[in-house]
VOFIFI-805291 format. One record per residue (C-alpha): z, y, x. Coordinates in steps of 0.5 Angstrom, whole numbers, padded with zeros to 4 digits, always signed. Each point is the difference from the previous one (the first is absolute). Example, Ala and Ser with C-alpha at 12.3 -4.5 7.8 and 13.67 -1.06 7.14 Angstrom:
REM VOFIFI-805291
+0016-0009+0025/-0002+0007+0002/
REM end
This chain:
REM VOFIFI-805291
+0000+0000+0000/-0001+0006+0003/+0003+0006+0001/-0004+0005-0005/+0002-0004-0006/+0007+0004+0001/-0004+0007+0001/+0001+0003-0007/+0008-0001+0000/+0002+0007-0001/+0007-0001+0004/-0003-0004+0007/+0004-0005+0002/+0001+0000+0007/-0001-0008+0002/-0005-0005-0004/-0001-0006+0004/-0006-0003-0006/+0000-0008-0001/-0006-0003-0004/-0001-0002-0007/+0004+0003-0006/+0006+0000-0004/-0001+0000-0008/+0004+0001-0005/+0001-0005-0005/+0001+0002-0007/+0008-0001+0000/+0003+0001+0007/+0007+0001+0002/+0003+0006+0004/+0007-0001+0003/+0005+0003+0004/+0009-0001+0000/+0000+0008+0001/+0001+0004-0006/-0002+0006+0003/-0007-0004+0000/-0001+0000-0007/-0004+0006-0001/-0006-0001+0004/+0000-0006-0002/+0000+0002-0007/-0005+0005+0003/-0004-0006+0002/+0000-0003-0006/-0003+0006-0004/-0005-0001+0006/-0001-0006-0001/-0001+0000-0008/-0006+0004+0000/-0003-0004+0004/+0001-0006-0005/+0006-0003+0004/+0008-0001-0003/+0004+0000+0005/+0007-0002-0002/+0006+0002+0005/+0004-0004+0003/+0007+0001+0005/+0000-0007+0002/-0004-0001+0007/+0000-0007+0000/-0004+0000-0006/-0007-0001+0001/-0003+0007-0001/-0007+0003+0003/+0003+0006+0002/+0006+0000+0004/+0005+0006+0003/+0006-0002+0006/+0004+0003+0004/-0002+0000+0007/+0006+0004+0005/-0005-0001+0005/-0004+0006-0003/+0004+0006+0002/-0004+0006-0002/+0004+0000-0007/-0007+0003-0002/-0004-0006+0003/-0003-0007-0003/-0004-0005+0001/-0005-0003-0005/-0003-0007+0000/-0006-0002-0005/-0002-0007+0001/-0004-0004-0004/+0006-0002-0005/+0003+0006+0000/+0004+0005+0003/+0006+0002+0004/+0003+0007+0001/+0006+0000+0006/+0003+0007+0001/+0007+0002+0002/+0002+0005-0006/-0001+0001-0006/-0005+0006+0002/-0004-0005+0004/-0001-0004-0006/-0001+0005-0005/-0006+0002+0005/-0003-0006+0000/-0001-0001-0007/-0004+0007+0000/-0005-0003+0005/+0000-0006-0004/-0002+0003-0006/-0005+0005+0003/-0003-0007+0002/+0000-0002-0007/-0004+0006-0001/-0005+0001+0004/-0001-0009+0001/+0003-0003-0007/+0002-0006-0002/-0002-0002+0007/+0003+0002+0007/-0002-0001+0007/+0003-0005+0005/+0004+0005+0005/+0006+0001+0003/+0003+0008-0001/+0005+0004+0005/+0001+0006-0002/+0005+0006+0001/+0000+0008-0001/-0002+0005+0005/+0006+0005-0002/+0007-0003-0003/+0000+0007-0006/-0006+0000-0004/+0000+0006-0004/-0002+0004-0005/+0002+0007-0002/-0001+0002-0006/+0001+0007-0003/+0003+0002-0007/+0003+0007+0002/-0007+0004-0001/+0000-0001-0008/-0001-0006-0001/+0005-0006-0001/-0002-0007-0001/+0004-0004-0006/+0004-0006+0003/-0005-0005-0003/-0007+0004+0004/+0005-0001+0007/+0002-0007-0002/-0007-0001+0000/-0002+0003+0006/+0006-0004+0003/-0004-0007-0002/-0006+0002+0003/+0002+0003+0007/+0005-0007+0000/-0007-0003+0000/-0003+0004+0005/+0006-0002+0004/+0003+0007+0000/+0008-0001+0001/+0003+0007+0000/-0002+0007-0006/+0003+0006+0000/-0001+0006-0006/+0000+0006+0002/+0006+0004-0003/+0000+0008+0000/+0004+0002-0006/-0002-0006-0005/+0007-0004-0001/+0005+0001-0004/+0006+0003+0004/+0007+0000-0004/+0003+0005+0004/-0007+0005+0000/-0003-0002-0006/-0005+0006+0000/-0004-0002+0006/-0003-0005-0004/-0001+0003-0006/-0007+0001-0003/-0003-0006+0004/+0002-0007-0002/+0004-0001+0005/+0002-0008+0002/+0007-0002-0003/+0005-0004+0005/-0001-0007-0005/-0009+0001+0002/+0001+0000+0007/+0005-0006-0001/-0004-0004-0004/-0006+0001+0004/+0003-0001+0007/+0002-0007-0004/-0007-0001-0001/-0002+0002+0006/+0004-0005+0004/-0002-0006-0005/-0007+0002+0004/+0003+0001+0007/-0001+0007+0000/+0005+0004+0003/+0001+0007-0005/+0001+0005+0005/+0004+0007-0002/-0004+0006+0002/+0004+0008-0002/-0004+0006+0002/+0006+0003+0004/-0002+0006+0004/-0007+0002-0002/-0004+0000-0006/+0005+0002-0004/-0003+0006-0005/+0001-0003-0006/+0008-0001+0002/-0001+0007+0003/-0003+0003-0006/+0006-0001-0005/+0005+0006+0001/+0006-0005+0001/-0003-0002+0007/-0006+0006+0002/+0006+0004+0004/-0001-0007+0005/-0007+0002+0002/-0002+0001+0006/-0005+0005-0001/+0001+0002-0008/-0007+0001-0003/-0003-0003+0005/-0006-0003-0003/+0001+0004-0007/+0006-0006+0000/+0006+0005-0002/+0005-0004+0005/-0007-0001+0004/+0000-0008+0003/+0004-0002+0005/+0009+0001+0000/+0002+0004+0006/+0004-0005+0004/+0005+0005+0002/+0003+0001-0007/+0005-0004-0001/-0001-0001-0007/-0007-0004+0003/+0003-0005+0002/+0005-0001-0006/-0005-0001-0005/-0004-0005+0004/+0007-0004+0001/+0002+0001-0008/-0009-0003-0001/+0003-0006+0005/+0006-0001-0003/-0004-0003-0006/-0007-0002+0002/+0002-0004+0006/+0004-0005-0002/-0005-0002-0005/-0004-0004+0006/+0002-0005+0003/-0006+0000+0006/+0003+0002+0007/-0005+0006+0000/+0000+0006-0003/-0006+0006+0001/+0003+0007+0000/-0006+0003+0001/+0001+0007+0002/-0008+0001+0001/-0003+0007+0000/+0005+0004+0000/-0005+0006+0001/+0005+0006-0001/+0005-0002+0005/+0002+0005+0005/-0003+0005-0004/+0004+0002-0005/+0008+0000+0001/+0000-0003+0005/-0004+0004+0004/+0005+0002+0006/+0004-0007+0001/-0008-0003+0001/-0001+0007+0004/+0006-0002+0004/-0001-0007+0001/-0006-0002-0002/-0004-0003-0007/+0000-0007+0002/+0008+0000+0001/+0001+0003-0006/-0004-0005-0003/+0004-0005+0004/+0007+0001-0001/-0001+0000-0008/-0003-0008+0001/+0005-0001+0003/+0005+0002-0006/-0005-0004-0004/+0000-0006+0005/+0009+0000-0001/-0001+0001-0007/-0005-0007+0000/+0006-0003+0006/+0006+0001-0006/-0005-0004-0004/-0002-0006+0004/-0007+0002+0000/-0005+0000+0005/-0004+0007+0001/-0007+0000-0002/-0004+0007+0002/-0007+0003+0000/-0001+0001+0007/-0005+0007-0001/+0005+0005+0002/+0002-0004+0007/-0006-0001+0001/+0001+0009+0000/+0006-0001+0005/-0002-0006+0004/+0006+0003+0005/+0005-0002-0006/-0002-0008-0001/+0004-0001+0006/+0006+0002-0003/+0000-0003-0007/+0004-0007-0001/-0004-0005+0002/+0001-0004-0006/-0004+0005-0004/-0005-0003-0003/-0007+0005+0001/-0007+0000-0005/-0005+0002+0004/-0005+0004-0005/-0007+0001+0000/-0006-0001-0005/-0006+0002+0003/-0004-0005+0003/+0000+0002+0008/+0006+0005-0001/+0005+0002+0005/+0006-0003-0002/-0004-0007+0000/+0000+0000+0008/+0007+0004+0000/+0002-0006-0001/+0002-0002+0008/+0005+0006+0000/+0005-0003-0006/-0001-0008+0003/+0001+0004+0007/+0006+0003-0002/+0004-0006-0002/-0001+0001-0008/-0001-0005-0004/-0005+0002-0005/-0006-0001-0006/-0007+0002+0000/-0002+0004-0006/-0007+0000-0003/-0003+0002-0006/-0003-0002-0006/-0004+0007+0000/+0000-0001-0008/+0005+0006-0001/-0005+0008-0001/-0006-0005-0003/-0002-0004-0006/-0003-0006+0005/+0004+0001+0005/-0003+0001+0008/-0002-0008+0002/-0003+0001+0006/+0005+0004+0002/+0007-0004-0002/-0005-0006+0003/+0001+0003+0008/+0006+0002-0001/+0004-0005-0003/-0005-0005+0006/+0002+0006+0006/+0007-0001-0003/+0002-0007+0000/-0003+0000+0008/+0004+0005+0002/+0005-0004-0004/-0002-0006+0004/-0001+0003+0007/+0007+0003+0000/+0004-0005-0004/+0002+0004-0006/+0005-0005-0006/-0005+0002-0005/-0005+0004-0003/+0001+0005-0007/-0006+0001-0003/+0001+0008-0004/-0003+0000-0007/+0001+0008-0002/-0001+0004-0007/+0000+0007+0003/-0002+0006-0006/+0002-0004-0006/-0002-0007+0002/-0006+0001-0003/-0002-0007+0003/+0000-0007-0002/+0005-0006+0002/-0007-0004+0000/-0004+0005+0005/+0006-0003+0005/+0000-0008-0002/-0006-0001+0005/+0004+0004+0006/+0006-0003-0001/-0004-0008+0000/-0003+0003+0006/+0007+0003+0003/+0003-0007-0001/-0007-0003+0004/+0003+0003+0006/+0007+0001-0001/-0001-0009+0001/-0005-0001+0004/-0004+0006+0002/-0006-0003+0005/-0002-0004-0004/-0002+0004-0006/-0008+0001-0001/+0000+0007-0002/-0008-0001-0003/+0001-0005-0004/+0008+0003-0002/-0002+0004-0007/-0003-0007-0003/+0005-0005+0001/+0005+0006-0003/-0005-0001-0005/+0000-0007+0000/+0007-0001-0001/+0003+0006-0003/-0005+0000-0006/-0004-0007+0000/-0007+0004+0003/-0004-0006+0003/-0006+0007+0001/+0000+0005+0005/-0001+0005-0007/+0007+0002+0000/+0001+0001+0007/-0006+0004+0000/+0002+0004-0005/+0007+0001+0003/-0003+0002+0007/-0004+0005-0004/+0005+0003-0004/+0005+0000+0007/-0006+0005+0003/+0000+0004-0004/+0003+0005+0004/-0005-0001+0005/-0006+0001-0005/+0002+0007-0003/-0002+0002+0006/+0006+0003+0004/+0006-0005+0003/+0007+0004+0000/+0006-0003+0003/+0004-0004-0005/-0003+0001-0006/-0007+0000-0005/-0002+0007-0001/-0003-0005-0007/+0007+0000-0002/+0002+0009+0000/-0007+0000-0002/+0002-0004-0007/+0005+0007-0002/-0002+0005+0004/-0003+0007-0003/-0007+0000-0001/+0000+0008+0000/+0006+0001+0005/+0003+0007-0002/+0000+0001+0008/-0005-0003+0004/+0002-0005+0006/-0003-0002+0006/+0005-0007-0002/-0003-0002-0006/-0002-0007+0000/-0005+0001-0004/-0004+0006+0004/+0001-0006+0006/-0004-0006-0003/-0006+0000+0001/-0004-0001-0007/-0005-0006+0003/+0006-0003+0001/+0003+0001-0007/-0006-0003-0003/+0000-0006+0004/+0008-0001-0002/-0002+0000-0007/-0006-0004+0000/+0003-0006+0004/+0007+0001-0005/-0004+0001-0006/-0001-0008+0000/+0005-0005-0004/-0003-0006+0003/+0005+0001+0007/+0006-0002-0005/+0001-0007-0003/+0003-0001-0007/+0007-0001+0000/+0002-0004-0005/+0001-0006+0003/+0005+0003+0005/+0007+0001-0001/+0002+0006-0002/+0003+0003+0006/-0008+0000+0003/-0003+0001-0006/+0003+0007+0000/-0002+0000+0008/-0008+0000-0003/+0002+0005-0005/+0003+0006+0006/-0006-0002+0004/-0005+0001-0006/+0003+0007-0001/+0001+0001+0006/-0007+0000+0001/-0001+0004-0007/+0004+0005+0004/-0004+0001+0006/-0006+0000-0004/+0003+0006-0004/+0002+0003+0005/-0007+0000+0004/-0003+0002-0007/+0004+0006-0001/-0001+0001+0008/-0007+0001-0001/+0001+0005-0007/+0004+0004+0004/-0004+0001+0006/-0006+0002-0005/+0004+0005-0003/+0003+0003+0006/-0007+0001+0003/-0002+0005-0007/-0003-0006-0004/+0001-0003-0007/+0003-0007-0001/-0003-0002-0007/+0005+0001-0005/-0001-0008-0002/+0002-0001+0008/+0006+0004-0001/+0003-0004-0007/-0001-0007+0002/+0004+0001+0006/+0004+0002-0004/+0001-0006-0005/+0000-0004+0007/+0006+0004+0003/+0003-0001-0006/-0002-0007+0000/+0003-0002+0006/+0007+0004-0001/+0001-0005-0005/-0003-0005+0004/+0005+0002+0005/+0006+0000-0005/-0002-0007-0002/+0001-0002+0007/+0006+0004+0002/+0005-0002-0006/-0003-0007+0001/+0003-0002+0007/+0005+0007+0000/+0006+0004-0003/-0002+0006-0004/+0002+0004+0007/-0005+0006+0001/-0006-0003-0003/+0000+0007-0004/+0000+0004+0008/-0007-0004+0000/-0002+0000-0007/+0001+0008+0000/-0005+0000+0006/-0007-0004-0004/+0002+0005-0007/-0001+0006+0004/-0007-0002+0003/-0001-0003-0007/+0001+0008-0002/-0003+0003+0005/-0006-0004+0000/-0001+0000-0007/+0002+0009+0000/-0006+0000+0004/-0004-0005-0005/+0001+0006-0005/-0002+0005+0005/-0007-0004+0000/
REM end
């Protein structure tokens, strides 16, 4: 059997000595372990299996005859690691752990998948690459997921072999002793991130607490009870600006009281504080102290304060890695048992091969990638690909514990969780065993196994739609031009050089909206489960959305330049922008709290206004 037949798993395994022959399936096979915590997976096997014309029945007694079987191997020390042992009369899974054995019947059901009833002869060793398998996941920029969409989310990182999730938390959860902070937002209760850590650890994904501690901090800082805490108040048009001024002692008192209830919540060793971008720091009230001592002590002796309160609750710090890349002469003088996350999401980014200096300087530390969804309706996919591939080589070279793939929401959240999917199946390829993924061919096995696509369509479409940034016409970091174009002003009070829709260029916005005008990239969903059925319907609005907005584009351009746009043209964008705001409404209720859906909804109704005020004026 040769190695090729193992190309379309998504999660490349490490060792594949392959026999000859298959195994098949009967129609009524058993699977056993002795281990309880075994039960899942085989009961997720055993749904596989169902669908494949195969009752499998359970059973926890080894020495009955069984086609599949799990044991405990303590020679396998990795406690991620198993082996797999498929011969022509059944299967064997040997791991050291419950994770490994978790792990391996991921993999035997991805072979099901790709081979069916029959499997081939081989001899599978595999283990990961990283011992943390992240993803970090934002809910504070609008948008907070209901505990059913997380615990889905959960099921299908699992699978790809994901072991760690983080949620990214500014203001959204409900603190008894400031009970304002997460009022208006939907905030997580203390019982939802219990139960969800219970399902998390049902998969072996570790629930990693993450408080925003330092910077991004405005809409805490907006409230009157709290804007007297700012650095630099109006800062950013924020009443208490973004960050907290380390030198006022009622800082780090807030901080602590916000830990007091937060922290215990997670069992996991780690705990992310954050403190990423603080851009006002030094600027404002404590301007003289950073005059006398320098910006970078300032920033330090406050993650000091934090690092303490982190001490007193038995919890490993965790920190973005942005601002001590700032200050590199303050590294040496941080505890070594700090924990860095070394951030970056552009593909060749400076931070990417800054990643010597933290390994350099004695820190344990996580690679950080992007999914580059955030600031776009299809994400940016060639980009989020080279940065997720330069990150886990760095991660490699210079042996980081992990690999956090960041999924961010910035201005209101407006992009889909089903734009991600891809970026976190291919975040989880790397975090596993990064050297052997086959970037070309990446898109379609994701296809393949995340939604049943045995054609390049879907994939195709999806590359299209990930370009869009590119074909518009002008490439800006960190963003679609596509995605401010969908709301902008078509006739902009004042003119500005920044405006998206002044720097896209029009033969590239009709080349978007003929490439995304075709339904025939998205497959029918009815036979999926619900969780990708709702995945096809955000990369179809996303689509809608690209193409709307390079419509609209071209509309203003035209008028900008003195000419008339039919005043059919102007009408019909606008029923298509009140389309996709419900489209858009749809989608958000049906895998998200009400939060600040109308922030977004507000956005669409003002295009829709002024679209149709200028239908009116021609």
């Amino acid at each position: 059997m040769k190695q090729h037949c193992f190309d379309k798993l998504l999660i490349p395994v490490k060792k594949i000595d392959s026999g000859k022959g298959f195994f098949r399936w009967p129609d009524k096979a058993v699977i056993s372990s002795v281990q309880q915590s075994d039960i899942l997976p085989l009961q997720q096997l055993a749904g596989d299996l169902a669908r494949n014309s195969v009752k499998a029945h359970i059973v926890r007694d080894v020495a009955c005859p069984a086609e599949l079987g799990i044991y405990r191997d303590k020679k396998i020390k990795n406690h991620q690691a198993y082996k797999i042992s498929i011969g022509s009369d059944g299967i064997e899974i040997f791991a050291g752990a419950d994770a490994g054995a978790y792990y391996a019947v991921q993999t035997i059901r991805d072979l099901i998948a790709i081979h069916g009833r029959s499997l081939p002869v081989c001899v599978i060793k595999d283990e990961p690459d990283f011992n943390r398998r992240g993803v970090y996941h934002d809910c504070s920029r609008g948008k907070v997921p209901k505990l059913s969409t997380l615990k889905e989310l959960v099921e299908r990182l699992a699978h790809w072999k994901i072991n760690e999730l983080q949620l990214y938390i500014e203001n959204v959860f409900t603190f008894k002793q400031h009970p304002d902070i997460g009022k208006g937002f939907s905030p997580f209760t203390p019982d939802e991130i219990l139960e969800l850590q219970e399902h998390c650890k049902a998969h072996h994904v570790r629930l990693v607490g993450s408080l925003a501690s330092f910077g991004h901090l405005e809409n805490v800082l907006s409230l009157p009870k709290y804007s007297h805490l700012g650095e630099l108040p109006g800062f950013r048009g924020f009443p208490g600006g973004t960050t907290l001024c380390p030198g006022d002692t009622g800082s780090i008192k807030l901080i602590s009281e916000l830990y007091s209830e937060y922290i215990p919540l997670f069992e996991a060793e780690d705990f992310n504080v954050c403190c990423d971008e603080t851009w006002e720091l030094g600027k404002g009230r404590s301007l003289k102290r950073a005059e006398k001592i320098g910006q970078g002590k300032v920033y330090l002796n406050f993650v000091l304060k934090i690092y303490r309160l982190c001490q007193k609750h038995g919890k490993r710090m965790n920190m973005w890695a942005d601002i001590l890349l700032k200050y590199p002469e303050v590294l040496k003088e941080l505890p070594k048992d700090i924990v860095l996350l070394n951030w970056e999401y552009e593909k060749g980014g400076d931070n990417t091969f800054r990643t010597k200096e933290i390994a350099n300087a004695g820190m344990p530390f996580m690679v950080c990638p992007g999914t580059s969804s955030w600031l776009t309706h299809g994400t940016r996919l060639d980009n989020s690909m080279a940065n997720v591939a330069e990150f886990s080589a760095q991660g490699r070279k210079y042996h980081a514990e992990g690999l956090l793939n960041t999924d961010w929401g910035d201005q209101r959240h407006r992009n889909f969780l089903g734009v991600s999917l891809h970026s976190f199946a291919h975040g989880a390829a790397h975090g596993w065993n990064g050297k052997a993924v086959n970037e070309s061919r990446f898109t379609e096995n994701f296809c393949f196994h995340t939604f049943g696509q045995k054609t390049k369509l879907m994939a195709k479409g999806l590359k299209i739609l990930g370009g869009t940034y590119i074909t518009c016409g002008k490439v800006c970091k960190n963003q679609s031009l596509l995605y401010r174009a969908l709301v902008e002003p078509i006739l902009p009070d004042v003119p500005t050089e920044s405006s998206p829709i002044d720097m896209m260029t029009s033969s590239g916005l009709r080349r978007v909206v003929g490439q995304l005008s075709d339904a025939k990239y998205w497959p029918s969903y009815k036979s999926m489960d619900e969780f990708e059925q709702l995945a096809i319907k955000e990369l179809v609005l996303a689509a809608k959305m690209d193409c709307l907005s390079s419509e609209k584009a071209l509309a203003a351009k035209t008028l900008r330049s003195g000419k008339e746009v039919k005043k059919a043209e102007l009408n019909q964008l606008a029923r298509e922008m009140h389309s996709i705001s419900d489209d858009f409404k749809e989608l958000w209720l049906a895998r998200n709290k009400k939060s600040r859906l109308q922030d977004n909804l507000q956005l669409f109704q003002k295009a829709q206004r002024e679209l149709s005020m200028l239908a009116d004026k021609y």
